[in-house]
VOGU-3710 file (C-alpha; in Angstrom, 3 decimals, decimal comma):
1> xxxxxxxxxx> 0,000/0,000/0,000  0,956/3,642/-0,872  2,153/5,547/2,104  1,048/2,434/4,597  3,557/3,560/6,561  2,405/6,481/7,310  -1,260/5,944/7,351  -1,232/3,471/9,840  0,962/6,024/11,948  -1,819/7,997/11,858
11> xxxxxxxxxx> -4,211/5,371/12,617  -2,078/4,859/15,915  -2,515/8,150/17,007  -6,171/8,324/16,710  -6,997/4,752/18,695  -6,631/5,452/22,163  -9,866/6,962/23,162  -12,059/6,068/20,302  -11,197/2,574/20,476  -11,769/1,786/23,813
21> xxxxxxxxxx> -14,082/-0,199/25,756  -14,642/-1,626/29,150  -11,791/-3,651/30,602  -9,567/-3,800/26,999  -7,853/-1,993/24,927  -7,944/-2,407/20,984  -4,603/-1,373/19,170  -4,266/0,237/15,782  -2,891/-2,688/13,628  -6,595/-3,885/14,434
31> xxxxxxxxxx> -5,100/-7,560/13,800  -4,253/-8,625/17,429  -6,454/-8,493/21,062  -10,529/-9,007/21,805  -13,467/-8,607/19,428  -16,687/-6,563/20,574  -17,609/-2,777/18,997  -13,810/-1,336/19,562  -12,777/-4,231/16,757  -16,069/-4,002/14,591
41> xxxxxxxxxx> -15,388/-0,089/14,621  -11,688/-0,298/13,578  -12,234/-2,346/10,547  -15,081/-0,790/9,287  -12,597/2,405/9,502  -9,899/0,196/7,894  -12,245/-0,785/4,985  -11,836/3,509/4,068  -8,043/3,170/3,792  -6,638/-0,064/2,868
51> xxxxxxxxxx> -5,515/-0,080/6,581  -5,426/3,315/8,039  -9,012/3,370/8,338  -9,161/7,118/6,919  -10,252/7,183/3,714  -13,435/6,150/2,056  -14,522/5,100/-1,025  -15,981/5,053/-4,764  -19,526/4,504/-5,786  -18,392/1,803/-8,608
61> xxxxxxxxxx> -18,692/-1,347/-8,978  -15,753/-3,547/-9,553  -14,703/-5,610/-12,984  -14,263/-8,879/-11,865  -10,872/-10,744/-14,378  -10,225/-13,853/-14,160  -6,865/-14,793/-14,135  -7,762/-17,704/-15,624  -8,636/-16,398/-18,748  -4,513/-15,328/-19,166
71> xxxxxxxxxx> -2,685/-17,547/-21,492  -0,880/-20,488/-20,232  2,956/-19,179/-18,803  1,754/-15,560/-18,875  1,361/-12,756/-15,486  -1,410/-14,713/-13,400  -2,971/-11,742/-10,837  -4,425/-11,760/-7,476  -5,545/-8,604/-5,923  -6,492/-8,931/-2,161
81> xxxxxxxxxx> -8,104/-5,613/-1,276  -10,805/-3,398/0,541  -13,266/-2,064/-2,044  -13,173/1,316/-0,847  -9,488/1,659/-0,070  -7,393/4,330/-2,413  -4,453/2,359/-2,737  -6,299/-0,524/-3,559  -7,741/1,848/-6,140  -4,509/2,833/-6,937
91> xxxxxxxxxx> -3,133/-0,706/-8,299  -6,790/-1,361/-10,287  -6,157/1,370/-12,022  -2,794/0,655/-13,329  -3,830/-3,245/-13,835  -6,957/-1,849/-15,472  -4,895/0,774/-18,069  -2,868/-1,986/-18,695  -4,912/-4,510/-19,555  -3,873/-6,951/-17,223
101> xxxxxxxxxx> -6,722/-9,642/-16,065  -6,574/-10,052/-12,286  -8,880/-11,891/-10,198  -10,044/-9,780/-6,574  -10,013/-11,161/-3,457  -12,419/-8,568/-0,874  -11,112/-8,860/2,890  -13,169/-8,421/5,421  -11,811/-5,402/7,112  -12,596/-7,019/11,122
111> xxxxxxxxxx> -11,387/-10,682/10,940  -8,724/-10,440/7,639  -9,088/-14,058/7,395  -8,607/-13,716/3,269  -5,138/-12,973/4,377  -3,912/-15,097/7,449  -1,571/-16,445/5,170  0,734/-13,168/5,011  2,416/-11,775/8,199  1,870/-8,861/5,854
121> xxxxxxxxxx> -1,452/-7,389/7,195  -2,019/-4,709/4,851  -4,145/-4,328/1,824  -3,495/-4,113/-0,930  -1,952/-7,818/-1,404  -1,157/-8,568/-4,573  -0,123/-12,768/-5,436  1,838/-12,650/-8,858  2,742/-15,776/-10,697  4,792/-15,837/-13,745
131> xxxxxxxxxx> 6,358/-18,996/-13,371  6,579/-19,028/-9,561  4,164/-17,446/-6,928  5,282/-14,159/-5,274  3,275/-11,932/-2,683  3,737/-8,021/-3,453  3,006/-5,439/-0,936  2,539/-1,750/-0,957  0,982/-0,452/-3,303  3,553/1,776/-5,134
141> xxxxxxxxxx> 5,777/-1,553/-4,988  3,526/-3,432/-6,790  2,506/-0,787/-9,371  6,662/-0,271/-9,641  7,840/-3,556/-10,242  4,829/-4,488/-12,002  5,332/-2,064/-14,384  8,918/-2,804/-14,154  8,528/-6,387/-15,395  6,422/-5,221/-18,529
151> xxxxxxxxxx> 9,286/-3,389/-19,578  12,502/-5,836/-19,216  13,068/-8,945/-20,593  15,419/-9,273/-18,887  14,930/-9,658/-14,984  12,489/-12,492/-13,742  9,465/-10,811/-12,139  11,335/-12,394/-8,395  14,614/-10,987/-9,263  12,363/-7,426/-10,155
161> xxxxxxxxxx> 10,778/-7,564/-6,889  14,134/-8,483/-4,965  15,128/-4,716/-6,029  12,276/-3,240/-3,801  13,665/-4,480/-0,160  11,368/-3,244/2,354  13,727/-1,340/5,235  12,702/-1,264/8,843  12,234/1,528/10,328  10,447/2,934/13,599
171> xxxxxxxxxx> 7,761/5,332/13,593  6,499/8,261/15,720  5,245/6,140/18,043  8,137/3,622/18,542  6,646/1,068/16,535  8,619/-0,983/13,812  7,108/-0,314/10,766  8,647/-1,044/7,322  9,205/1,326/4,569  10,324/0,788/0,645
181> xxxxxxxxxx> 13,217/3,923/-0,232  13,245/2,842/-3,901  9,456/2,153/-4,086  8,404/5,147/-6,910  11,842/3,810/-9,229  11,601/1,800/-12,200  13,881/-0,843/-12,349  15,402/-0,349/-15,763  18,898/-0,512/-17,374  19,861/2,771/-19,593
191> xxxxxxxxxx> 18,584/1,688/-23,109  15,121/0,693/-21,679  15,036/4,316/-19,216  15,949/6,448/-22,422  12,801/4,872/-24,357  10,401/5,096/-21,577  11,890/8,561/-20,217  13,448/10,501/-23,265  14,767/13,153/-20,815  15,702/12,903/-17,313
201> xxxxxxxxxx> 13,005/15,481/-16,434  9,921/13,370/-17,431  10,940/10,524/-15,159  11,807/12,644/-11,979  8,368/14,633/-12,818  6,353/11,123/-12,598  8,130/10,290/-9,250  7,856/13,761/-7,706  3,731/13,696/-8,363  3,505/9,553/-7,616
211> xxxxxxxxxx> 4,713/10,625/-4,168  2,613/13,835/-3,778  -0,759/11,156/-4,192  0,747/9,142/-1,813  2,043/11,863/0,995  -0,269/14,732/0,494  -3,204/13,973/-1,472  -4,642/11,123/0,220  -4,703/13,058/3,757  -7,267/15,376/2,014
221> xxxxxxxxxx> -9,541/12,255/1,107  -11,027/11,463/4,933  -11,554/15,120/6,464  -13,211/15,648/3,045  -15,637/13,103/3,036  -16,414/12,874/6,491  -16,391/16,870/6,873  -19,799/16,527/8,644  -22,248/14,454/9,678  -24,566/13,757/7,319
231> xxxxxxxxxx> -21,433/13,333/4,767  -20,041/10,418/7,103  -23,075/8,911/7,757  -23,129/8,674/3,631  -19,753/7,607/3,389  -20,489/4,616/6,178  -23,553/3,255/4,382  -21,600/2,612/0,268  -18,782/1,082/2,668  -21,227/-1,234/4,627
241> xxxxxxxxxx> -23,065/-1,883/1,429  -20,067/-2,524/-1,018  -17,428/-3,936/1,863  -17,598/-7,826/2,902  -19,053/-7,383/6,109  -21,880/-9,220/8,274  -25,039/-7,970/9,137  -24,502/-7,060/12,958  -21,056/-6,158/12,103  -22,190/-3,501/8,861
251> xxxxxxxxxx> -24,937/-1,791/11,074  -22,392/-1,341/13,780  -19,933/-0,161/11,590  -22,166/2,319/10,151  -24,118/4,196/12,874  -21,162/3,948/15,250  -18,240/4,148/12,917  -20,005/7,600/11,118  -19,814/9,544/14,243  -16,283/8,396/15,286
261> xxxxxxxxxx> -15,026/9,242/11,683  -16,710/12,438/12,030  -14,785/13,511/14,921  -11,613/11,974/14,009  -11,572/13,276/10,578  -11,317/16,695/13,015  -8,296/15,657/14,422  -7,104/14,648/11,194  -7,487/18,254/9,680  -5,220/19,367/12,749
271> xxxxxxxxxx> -2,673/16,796/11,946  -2,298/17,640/8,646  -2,726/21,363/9,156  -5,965/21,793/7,476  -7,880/25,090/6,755  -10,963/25,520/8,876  -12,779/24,262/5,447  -11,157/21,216/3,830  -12,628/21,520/0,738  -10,430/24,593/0,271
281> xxxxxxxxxx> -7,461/21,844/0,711  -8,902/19,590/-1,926  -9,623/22,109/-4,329  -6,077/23,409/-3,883  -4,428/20,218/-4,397  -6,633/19,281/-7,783  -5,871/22,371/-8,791  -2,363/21,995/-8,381  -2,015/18,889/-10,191  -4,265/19,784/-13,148
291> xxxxxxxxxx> -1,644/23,378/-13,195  1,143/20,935/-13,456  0,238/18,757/-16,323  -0,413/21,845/-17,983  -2,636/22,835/-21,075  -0,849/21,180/-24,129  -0,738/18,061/-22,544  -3,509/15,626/-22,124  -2,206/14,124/-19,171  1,485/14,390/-17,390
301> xxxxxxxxxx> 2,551/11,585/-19,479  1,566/13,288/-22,605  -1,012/11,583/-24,880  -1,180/8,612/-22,750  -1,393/8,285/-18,837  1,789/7,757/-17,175  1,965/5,946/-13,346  1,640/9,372/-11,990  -1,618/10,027/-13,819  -3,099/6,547/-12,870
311> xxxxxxxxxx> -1,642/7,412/-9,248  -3,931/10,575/-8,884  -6,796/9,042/-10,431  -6,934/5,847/-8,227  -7,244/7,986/-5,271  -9,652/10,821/-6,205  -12,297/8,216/-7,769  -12,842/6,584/-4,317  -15,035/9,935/-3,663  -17,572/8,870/-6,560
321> xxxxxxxxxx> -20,817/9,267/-6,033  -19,760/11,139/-2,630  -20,510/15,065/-1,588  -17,031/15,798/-1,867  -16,723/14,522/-5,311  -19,013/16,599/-6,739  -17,983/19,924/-5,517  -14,398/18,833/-6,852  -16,015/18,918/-9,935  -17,298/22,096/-9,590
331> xxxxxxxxxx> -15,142/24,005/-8,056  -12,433/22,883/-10,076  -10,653/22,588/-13,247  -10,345/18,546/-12,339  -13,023/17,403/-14,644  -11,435/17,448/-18,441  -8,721/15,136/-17,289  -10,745/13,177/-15,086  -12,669/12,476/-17,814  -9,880/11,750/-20,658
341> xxxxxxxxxx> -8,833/8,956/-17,625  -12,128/7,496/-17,032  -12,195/7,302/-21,273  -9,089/5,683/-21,672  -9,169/2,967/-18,682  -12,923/1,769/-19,707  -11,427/1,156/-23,380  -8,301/-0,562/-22,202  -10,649/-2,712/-19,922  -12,884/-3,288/-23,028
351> xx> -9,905/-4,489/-25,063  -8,826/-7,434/-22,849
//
């Protein structure tokens, strides 16, 4: 997952009071300690962010591929994910553009028991087999080296994700976390970079914005659409409808988990240094990217999407269909590119 890291930082420092309940204590990895409404709150919040539990979610529904439908000895996909979470929107939009057929595996955000067989306990998950099974994590990793093996023909898609060591590091709160340095680098030699990146400039460009999605425009996505609440009491019901959750555990999760959101998405805006109205944040930001892809160009990477394009678009389109997506649209100059990306994924998804 993009920015996991730090999102589940966050989620550590919000837990303490909202998370509590007689006699226990439920932590932020949500994975370990006691069921009841702390743990049926936390992973309904999860299902928002892929495992932060901040972010929430687009009103689409999912193409189902079958990886079975691949030729035999070709890139066999399985994406283990939370509907609603942006970096799990992040990856189906670059498998999407692509035209790579995946097959998607929806966690429930409480128990996780779709993934008990990774000590990785993060979504997105993605198993790749191209000969022999590998598990990719983080979502920038596996849109890197993904992308990476499309490219070479060189590497094996194991020796490819062998370049991508995750490095452990502790966070804020004295946790061990791990982090991937290298994570928004293609791992190319030079005649391959020169075809794919003409000039030097276009390839530090695609990083530099890859990164903003990941460390600045995804904070915007929760205090947005949870900014009051009638907005979060929207936002809870499409999760609880489109999430994999059970029928005590979805109307807990959405009475109970819309006002905690609510006020957390409050602390949030003080974390991240907010304006008083976060729209004015997300309308900046938009407004920011469309300034830097510019008018002559139909997207950053020129006439086609490049990853940063497919970055930004993965996380804005989890607002669809939300209050918060619609004044984007209004209130800024978002929509002509939005659009041009909506156009081009639905034919590459019509083409496999």
């Amino acid at each position: 997952m993009a920015a996991a890291g730090r999102a589940w930082r966050a989620a550590a420092l919000l837990s303490p009071w909202w998370l509590r309940a007689p006699g226990r204590t439920y932590g932020a990895a949500g994975g370990g300690g006691g069921g009841g409404g702390g743990r049926l709150l936390l992973g309904a919040a999860f299902a928002l962010g892929g495992g932060a539990g901040l972010y929430l979610a687009a009103r689409q529904r999912l193409r189902e591929h079958s990886a079975a439908e691949l030729p035999a000895g070709s890139l066999q996909l399985t994406l283990y994910q939370y509907k609603t979470c942006p970096f799990c929107s992040k990856v189906r939009a670059f498998l999407d553009y692509h035209g790579l057929p995946y097959e998607i595996v929806e966690v429930n955000p409480i128990m996780r028991k779709e993934i008990k067989f990774s000590s990785y306990r993060k979504v997105p998950i993605l198993l790749a087999n191209a000969g022999s099974p590998l598990q990719l994590n983080d979502s920038s990793v596996i849109i890197s080296a993904i992308k990476t093996y499309l490219i070479s023909k060189k590497n094996s898609l194991e020796e490819i994700v062998s370049f991508y060591p995750p490095i452990k590091t502790v966070s804020e709160q004295g946790k061990e976390v791990f982090e991937y340095g290298n994570k928004y680098w293609l791992m190319l030699d030079e005649k391959e970079t020169k075809r794919i990146y003409p000039v030097k400039e276009v390839r530090v460009e695609e990083m530099k914005w890859r990164k903003w999605a990941d460390d600045w425009l995804v904070h915007l996505i929760s205090p947005n659409v949870y900014r009051t609440p009638r907005e979060a009491l929207a936002s809870f019901d499409y999760i609880v409808r489109e999430g994999k959750f059970g029928t005590m555990e979805g109307l807990f999760a959405k009475y109970v988990g819309a006002i905690a959101m609510f006020f957390i998405s409050k602390r949030l805006k003080k974390r991240h240094h907010l304006q008083d109205d976060v729209r004015e944040d997300l309308y900046e930001a938009v407004n920011e990217w469309v300034k830097a892809v510019g008018k002559h160009r139909l997207f950053m990477g020129g006439n086609q999407p490049n990853l940063a394009d497919l970055a930004v678009y993965g996380v804005l389109r989890v607002m669809e269909g939300l209050e918060a997506f619609d004044d984007m649209m209004v209130h800024t100059k978002i929509q002509p590119w939005y659009e041009r990306m909506e156009e081009v994924i639905q034919k590459a998804a019509v083409a496999v």
